[in-house]
N, C-alpha and C positions, 0 to 999 in steps of 0.2 A: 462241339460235343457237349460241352459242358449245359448251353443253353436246351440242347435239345433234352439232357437229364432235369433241367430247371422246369421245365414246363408242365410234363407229369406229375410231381411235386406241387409245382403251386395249382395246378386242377384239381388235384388231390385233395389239398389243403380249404381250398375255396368249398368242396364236397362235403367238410366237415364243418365246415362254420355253422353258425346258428341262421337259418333262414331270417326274412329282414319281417317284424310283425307285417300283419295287416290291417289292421287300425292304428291307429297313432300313437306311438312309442311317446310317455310323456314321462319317462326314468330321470330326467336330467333339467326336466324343468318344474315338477312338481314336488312339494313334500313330502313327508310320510303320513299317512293315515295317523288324526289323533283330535280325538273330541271329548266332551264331557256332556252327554246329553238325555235323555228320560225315552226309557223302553216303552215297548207295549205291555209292560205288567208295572209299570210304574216306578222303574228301578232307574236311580241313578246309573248310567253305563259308561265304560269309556273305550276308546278302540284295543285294549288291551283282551278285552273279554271276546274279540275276535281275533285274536293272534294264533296262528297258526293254519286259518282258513285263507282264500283266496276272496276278498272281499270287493264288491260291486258297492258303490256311491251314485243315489238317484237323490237331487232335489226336484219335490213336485210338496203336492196335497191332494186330498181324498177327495173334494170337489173339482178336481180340474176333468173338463169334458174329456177333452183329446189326448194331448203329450202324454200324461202321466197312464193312462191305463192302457196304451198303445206300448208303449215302451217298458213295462214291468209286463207285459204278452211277450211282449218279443224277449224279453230275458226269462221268460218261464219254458216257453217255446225252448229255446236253445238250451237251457236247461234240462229240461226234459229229454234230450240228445244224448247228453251225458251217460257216461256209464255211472252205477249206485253208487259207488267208492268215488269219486269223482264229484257227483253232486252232494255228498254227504261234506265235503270240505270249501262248499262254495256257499257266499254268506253274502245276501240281496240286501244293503242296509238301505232303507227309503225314507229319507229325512224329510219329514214334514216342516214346510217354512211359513204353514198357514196354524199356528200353535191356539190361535181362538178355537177355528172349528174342528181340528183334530187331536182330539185327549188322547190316550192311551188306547183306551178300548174300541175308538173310532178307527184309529191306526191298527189295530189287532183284527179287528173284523174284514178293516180292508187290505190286507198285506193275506192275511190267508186266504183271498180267492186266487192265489197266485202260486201258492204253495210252499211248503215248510222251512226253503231257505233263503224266504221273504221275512223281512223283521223290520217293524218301522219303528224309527226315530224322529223325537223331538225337543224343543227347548224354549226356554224364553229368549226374548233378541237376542240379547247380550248374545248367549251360546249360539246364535243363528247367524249372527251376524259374523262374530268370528270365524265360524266355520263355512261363510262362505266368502269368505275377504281370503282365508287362508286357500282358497280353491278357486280363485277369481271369478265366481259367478256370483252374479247377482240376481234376484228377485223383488216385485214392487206389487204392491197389491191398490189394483182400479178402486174407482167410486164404486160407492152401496149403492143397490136399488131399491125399490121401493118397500121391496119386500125384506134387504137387509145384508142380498147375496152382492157380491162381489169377485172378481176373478185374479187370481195371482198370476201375473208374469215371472217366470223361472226358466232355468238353462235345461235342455233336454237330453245334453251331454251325461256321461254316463262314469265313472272315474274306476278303474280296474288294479286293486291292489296285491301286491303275492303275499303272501304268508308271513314275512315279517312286516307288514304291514307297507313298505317300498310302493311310491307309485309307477306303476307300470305302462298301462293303457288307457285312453280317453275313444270311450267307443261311442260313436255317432250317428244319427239317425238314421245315415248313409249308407253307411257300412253294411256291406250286406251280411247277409244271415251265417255261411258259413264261414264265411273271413272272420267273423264273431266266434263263431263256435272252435275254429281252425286253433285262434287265440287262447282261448277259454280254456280251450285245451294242454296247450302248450306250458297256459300261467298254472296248471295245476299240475299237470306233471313235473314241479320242480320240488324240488324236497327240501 
């Protein structure tokens, strides 16, 4: 008898748990969000000035053909899903790792065709480098052409933090769109 009162209980109990994410749970193997790096109005910034928002981590550049302008669609896209109270706490930071050809203003022009809680980030090495040693991606940039361009090789991974700044989720190219949103969801409704 006693197992047969045991089982309702633990159905019960398993009913309330927290469903399992759907992108990659990275709480227990990554750090906290924390940099020192130069806004698009030219301000020294640091992860502090987004504490309380639910913040997304993209390393790319404003020249990159593919990854980077595919992957800032796909989080405007699923942004755009969002309810207003929702996206008003969600915060796209886009760390430029190509610090020659994207200044401030470069990063400014190109982070708003994405929409308002797009805000790009940069730095010199030093701050570049740490902040992606502290996040295990790396980036290399190719030989010049003739003309002078060149192409950065960057991680297309995507880093998903909650409001105290806690890394949460690594969302992936893969991932599909509502498993994303499912998530996105989920990291903002926690208080």
């Amino acid at each position: 008898m006693r197992k047969l009162l045991l089982l309702p209980a633990l159905l019960w109990l398993a009913g309330c748990s927290d469903p399992a994410w759907q992108t990659k749970d990275i709480s227990s193997l990554m750090p906290p969000l924390a940099f020192e790096l130069i806004n698009e109005d030219s301000e020294r910034v640091s992860e502090k000035e987004y504490s309380g928002e639910v913040t997304l981590l993209f390393f790319g550049f404003t020249h990159c053909p593919h990854i980077c302008p595919t992957t800032l669609a796909n989080l405007a896209a699923v942004s755009g899903e969002l309810e207003q109270a929702a996206r008003e706490d969600l915060r796209v930071l886009f760390v430029s790792v190509d610090p020659a050809r994207d200044d401030p203003a470069t990063l400014q022009e190109y982070t708003a065709a994405f929409g308002p809680e797009f805000t790009g980030l940069t730095g010199d090495q030093d701050a570049l480098k740490d902040l992606t040693r502290r996040y295990r991606v790396t980036y290399g940039y190719g030989e010049k052409n003739d003309a002078g361009d060149y192409d950065v090789s960057h991680s297309n991974a995507v880093f998903a933090f909650d409001r105290k700044g806690d890394a949460q989720l690594l969302i992936r190219e893969k991932d599909p769109r509502e498993a994303v949103l499912a998530d996105l969801r989920r990291l903002l409704a926690r208080g």
